[in-house]
N, C-alpha and C positions, 0 to 999 in steps of 0.2 A: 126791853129795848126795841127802840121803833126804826125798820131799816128803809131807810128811805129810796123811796123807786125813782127811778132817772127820769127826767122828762122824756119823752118820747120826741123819739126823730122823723121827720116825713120826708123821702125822698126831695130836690126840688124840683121835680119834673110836673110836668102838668098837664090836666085831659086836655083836648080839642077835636078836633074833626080833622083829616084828611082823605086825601082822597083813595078811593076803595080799593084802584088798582097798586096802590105805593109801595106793595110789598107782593105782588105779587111776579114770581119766578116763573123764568123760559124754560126750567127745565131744574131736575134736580142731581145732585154730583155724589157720589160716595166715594171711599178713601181705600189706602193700605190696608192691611191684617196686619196688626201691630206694629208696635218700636222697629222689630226686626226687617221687616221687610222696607222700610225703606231704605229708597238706594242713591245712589248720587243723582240721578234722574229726577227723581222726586225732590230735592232740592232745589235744582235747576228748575222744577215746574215750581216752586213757590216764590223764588225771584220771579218769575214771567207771568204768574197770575196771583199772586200776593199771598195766596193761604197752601194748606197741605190736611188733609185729610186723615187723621191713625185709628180706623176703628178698632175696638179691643182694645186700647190701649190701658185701661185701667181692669184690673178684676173687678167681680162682682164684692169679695169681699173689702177692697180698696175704698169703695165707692158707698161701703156700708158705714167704714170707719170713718170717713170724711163726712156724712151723714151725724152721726153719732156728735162728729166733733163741733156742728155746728147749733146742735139739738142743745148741745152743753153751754153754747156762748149766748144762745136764746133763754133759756134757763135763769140765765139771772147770776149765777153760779161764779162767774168772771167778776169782780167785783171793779177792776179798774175799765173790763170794755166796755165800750157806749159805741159800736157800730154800727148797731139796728136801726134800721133804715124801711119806716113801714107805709104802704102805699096811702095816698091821702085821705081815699074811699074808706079807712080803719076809723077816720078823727071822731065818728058817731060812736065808735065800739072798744068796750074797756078791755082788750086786750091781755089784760094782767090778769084778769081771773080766767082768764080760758086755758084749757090745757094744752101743753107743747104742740101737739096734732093739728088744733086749731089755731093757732095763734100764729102756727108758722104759714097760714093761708091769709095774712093780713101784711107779711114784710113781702120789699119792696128790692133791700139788697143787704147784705152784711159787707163793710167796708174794713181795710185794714185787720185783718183778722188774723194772719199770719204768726205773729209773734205769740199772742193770746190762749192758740191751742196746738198743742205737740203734734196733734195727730194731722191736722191740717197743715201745719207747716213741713213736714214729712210730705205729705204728697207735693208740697211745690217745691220740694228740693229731690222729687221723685229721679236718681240717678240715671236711667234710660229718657224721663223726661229734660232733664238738663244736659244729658250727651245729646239731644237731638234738636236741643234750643242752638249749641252751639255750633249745631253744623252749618243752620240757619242766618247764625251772627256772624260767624267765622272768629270768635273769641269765648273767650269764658264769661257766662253770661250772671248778672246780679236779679236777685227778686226786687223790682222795687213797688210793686201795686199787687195786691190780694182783693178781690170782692166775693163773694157770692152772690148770683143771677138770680134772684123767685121771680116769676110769672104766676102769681098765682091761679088757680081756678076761675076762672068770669071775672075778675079783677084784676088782672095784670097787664098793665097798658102796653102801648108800643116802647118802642125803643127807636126813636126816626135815625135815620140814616145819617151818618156820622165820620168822622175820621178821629181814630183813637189819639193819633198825636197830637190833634186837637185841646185834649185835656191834659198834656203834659210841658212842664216845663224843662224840655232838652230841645238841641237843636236838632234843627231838622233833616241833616242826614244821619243822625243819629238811627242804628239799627236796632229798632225795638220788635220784640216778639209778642204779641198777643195768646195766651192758651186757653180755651173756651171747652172745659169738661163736661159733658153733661151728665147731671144725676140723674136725671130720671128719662126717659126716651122722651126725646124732642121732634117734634111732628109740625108743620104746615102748619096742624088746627091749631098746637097749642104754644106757637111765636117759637119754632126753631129759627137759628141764622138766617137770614139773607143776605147774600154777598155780589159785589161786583165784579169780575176775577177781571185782573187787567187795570182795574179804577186807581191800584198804589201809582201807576206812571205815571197822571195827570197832574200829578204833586200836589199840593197844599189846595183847598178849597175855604172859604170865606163859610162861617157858621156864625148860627143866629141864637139868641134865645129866645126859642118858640113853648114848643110843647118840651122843650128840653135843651141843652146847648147841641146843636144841629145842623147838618147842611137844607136849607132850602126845599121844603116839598119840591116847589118848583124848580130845581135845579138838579133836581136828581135823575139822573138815566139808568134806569131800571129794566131797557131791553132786552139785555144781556144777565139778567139775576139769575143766579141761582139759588134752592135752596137748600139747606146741610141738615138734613136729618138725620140724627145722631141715636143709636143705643147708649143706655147708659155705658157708662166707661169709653166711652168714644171721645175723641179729640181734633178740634179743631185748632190750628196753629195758622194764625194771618198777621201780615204786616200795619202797620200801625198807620198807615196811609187807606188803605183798602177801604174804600166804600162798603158799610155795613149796615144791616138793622134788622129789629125784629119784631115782627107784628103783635098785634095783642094776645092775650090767651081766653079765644071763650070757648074754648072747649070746658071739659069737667076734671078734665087731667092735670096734673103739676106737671111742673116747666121747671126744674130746678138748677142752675147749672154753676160750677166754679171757673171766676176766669181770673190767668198770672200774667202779668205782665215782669218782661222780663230787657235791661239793656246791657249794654258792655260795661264792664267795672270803672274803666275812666272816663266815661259819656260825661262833657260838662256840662250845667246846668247851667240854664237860663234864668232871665224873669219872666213874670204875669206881662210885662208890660211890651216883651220882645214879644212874647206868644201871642199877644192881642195885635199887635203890630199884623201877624202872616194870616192870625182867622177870623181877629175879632169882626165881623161883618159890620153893625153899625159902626162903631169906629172907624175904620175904614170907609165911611159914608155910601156903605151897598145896601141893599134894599132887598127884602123880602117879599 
C-alpha cells in the first residue's frame, strides 16, 4: 500500500530587500525570574509598554517535551495534520527523504497544532501560564492560534514589523495576549524579538503585502526598539497592537520558538471584510 505524501506548504511570505537598519535595537530589555515573581507592577508595565518579560518560565525538561512534540507532527506520524509550513528556499530540496534533524531546517512555521499533539497542547494550557494570561486580560482567557516560529540556520527570513491584530478577525478593542516561547536561545544574530514598547497606544496601523502582510518599511519607527533575547524556556507576552518583528537568521544557530495567542471567551468575531476596512492598506487607498 502506497501512502501518499501531502503536498507540501510554503509559507506565503516573500524575500526582498530592506533596509539594513530595520530591525536594528536602541537597546536590549530582560524580564522577571519566573511566573512567581511577577507582581501587580509588572502588569501595570505591560499595559504601558505592551509586553512583559518571564524568564525561566518554562523548564528545561518542558521545552524538551514540546520539542519531542513537534518532531512527531514533522514525522509524518499525524496523519489528518498538514500544518508544515516550509520556507520557499526548500522548493529545489526533497525534503521527504531527509531525516527529522535536517528537514526541520527547511520549515518555515507549524500552524494550528494544538489540538494535534497532547504534549504541545499541555504547554498552552500550561496553568501558571494561563493564571498570568488572565491577569493581563482581566478574564479567563481562550487558546485560539498555536504556531510554531523556525528561523532556520542562514535560511530564515525576516519577519517585517507588524501588528498581530492585524491577522485576526476580532474587534479591536478586544484584549488579545500574544505568548512567544523560545526553544532554543534567541539572539540578535539569530532574529530574536524586536519590539516597540509603547507602539500598542498608537492603535491600529495600515499593513501592506510586501515581503509579508506588514506595516510599511517606511513607516516604521524603530528609535525606540528593543530587543528580547530570550533563554530557552523564557517568555515573552505582548499585546496584539505592539509594534513587532524579527530580523533574519544568518547566523548557524536555530531560532526556534512557540507562539499562543490567547482572547476573552466572549470576544465577538468579525469579518475579513471589517478587518480589511482598519489595515487593509491598499484598500484603503495608502501607498507603500
Amino acid at each position: 500500500m502506497t501512502v501518499a505524501v501531502p503536498e507540501r506548504q510554503f509559507d506565503d511570505g516573500l524575500t526582498g530587500e530592506f533596509p539594513p537598519d530595520l530591525y536594528e535595537p536602541a537597546g536590549v530589555v530582560t524580564g522577571v525570574d519566573g511566573f512567581a515573581g511577577v507582581t501587580d507592577a509588572h502588569v501595570t508595565q505591560f499595559q504601558e509598554q505592551g509586553f512583559l518579560i518571564v524568564e525561566n518560565a518554562f523548564t528545561a525538561q518542558e521545552i524538551k517535551v514540546a520539542l519531542d512534540g513537534l518532531f512527531h507532527l514533522l514525522s509524518g506520524a499525524v496523519e489528518d495534520f498538514n500544518g508544515v509550513q516550509y520556507e520557499r528556499a526548500s522548493a529545489g530540496v526533497n525534503v521527504e527523504e531527509l531525516p527529522l534533524e535536517e528537514k526541520q531546517d527547511y520549515v518555515r512555521k507549524f500552524m494550528s497544532f494544538a489540538d494535534y499533539d497532547q504534549r504541545l497542547n499541555k504547554l498552552a494550557h500550561h496553568p501558571l501560564l494561563l493564571e498570568l494570561v488572565q491577569r493581563l486580560i482581566g478574564e479567563a482567557p481562550v487558546l485560539f492560534q498555536s504556531m510554531a516560529l523556525l528561523k532556520p540556520p542562514r535560511l530564515g527570513r525576516d519577519k517585517p514589523w507588524h501588528q498581530d491584530h492585524a491577522y485576526f478577525q476580532l474587534e479591536l478593542n478586544t484584549r488579545v495576549v500574544g505568548c512567544w516561547i523560545a526553544l532554543d536561545e534567541a539572539t540578535i544574530q539569530n532574529g530574536c524579538m524586536v519590539v516597540a514598547p509603547g507602539s500598542h497606544l498608537q492603535g491600529p496601523v495600515v499593513h501592506f503585502r510586501r515581503r509579508d502582510w506588514q506595516i510599511c518599511d517606511t513607516d516604521v519607527d524603530n528609535s525606540g526598539a528593543v530587543a528580547v533575547p530570550l533563554k530557552p524556556g523564557g517568555l515573552l507576552l505582548f499585546q496584539s497592537l505592539l509594534h513587532h518583528g524579527t530580523p533574519p537568521n544568518r547566523s548557524m544557530s536555530r531560532r526556534r520558538a512557540l507562539q499562543f495567542h490567547y482572547r476573552p471567551q466572549g470576544a465577538p468575531l468579525t469579518t475579513q471584510e471589517e478587518r480589511l476596512a482598519i489595515f487593509g492598506g491598499e484598500g484603503l487607498g495608502a501607498e507603500c
